[in-house]
N, C-alpha and C positions, 0 to 999 in steps of 0.2 A: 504494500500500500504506500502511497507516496506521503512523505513526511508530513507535506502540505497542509492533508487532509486526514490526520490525524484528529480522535474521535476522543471526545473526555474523558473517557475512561482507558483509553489508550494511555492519552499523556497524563494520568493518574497511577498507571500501572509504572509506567517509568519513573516517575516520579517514585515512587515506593523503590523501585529498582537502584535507583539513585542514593536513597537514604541508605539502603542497605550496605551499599557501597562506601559510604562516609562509614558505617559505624562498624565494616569489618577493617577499615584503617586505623581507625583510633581503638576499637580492640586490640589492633597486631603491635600495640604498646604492653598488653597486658600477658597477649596469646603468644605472641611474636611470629606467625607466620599470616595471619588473615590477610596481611598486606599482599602478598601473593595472588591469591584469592580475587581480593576486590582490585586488582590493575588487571588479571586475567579477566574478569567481569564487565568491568568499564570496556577493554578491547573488543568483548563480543558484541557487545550492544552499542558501541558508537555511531555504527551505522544507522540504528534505529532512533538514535536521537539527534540525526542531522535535520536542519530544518527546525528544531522545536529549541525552544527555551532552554531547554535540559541540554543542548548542546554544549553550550557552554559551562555547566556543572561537568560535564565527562572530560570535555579538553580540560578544566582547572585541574580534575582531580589526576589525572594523566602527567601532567606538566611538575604537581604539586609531586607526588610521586619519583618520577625520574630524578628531579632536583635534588630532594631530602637522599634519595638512593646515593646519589653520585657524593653528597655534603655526608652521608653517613661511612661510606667508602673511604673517603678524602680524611676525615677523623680519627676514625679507627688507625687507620697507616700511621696517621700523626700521633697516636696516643702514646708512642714511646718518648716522645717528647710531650711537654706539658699543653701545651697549643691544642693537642690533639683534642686533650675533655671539652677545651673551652668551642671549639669547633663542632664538637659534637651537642653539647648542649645549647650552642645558639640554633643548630639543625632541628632540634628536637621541639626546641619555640617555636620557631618558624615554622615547622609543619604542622603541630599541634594549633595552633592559630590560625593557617591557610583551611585545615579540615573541619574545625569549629565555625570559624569564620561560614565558610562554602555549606555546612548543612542548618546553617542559620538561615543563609540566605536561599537556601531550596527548601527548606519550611516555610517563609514566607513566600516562595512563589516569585523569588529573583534572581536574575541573572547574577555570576560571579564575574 
């Protein structure tokens, strides 16, 4: 079906789709793997949310993802020197705040 003409209850499905995907990232602070999960998730259904509002919640969380990955990578290496925590706990703000931030705003029905 074309994005276009997507049905309310479509973009209500996705929307659910969406959230789930916020809360199996900030689980994968507690679980430590959901993160996996909800970027394999986001990848499958990007296609279905071109065109809608929810687009931009899947590129944020996509984007939000890669970034912290590469800043948690980049930290870790550095943690033999001291740099490294401080690196790691600025990543760890910053994505905690991009993914609260983004299901704040896909609870109210906005774009990120």
């Amino acid at each position: 079906m074309n994005n276009l003409t997507k049905t309310e209850t479509e973009i209500a499905a996705l929307k659910q789709y969406n959230q789930i995907t916020y809360i199996l990232y900030l689980a994968g602070y507690l679980v430590g793997f959901t993160w996996l999960i909800a970027i394999i998730m986001n990848y499958v259904k990007r296609d279905d949310m071109r065109g809608t509002w929810l687009e931009s919640h899947v590129n944020y969380q996509i984007k939000t993802f890669w970034i912290s990955f590469v800043g948690y990578i980049v930290g870790a290496l550095l943690a033999i020197v001291v740099i490294g925590f401080v690196i790691l706990l600025a990543v760890f703000i910053w994505d905690a705040y991009r993914l609260i931030k983004g299901l704040i705003a896909l609870n109210d029905n906005k774009l990120v």
